[in-house]
N, C-alpha and C positions, 0 to 999 in steps of 0.2 A: 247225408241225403244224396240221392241220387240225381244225375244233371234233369233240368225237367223242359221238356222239346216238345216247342208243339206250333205248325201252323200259322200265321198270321199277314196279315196285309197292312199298309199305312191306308187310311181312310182320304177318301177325295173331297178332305177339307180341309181350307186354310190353315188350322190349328193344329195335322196332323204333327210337325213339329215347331216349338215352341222354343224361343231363347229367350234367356230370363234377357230383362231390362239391363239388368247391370254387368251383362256378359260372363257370368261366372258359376252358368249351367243352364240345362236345356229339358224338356218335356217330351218324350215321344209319346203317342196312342196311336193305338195298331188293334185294326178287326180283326176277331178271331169266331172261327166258324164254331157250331153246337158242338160238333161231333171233337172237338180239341178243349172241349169243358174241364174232363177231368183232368189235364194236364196243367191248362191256367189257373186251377183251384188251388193246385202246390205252390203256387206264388205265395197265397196267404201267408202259407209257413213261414215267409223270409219277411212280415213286416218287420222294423224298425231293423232291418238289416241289409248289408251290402252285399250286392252279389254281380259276378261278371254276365252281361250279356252279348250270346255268340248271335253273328246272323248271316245266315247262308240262303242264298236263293236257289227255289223250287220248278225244277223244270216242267 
């Protein structure tokens, strides 16, 4: 599968990220606009699977 790149924001809420209680992993959610749809749908493909995430800021 091809790298799959698209768009997004961390949202302006307390939750945006999350550490577990037992310090041994963490939660990001991040807004992503309509028009970056068909890109975030390819995530499907990788449930129950590991994948690296790159993040590069958007001038």
């Amino acid at each position: 599968m091809d790298k799959i790149s698209f768009i997004a924001s961390l949202p302006p809420i307390q939750s945006a990220v999350s550490v577990s209680g037992n310090g041994d992993g963490a939660r990001v959610k991040l807004d992503v606009p309509g028009s970056e749809m068909s890109e975030v749908l390819k995530l499907l493909l990788l449930t129950g699977k590991t994948f690296r995430v790159t993040v590069e800021a958007v001038e």
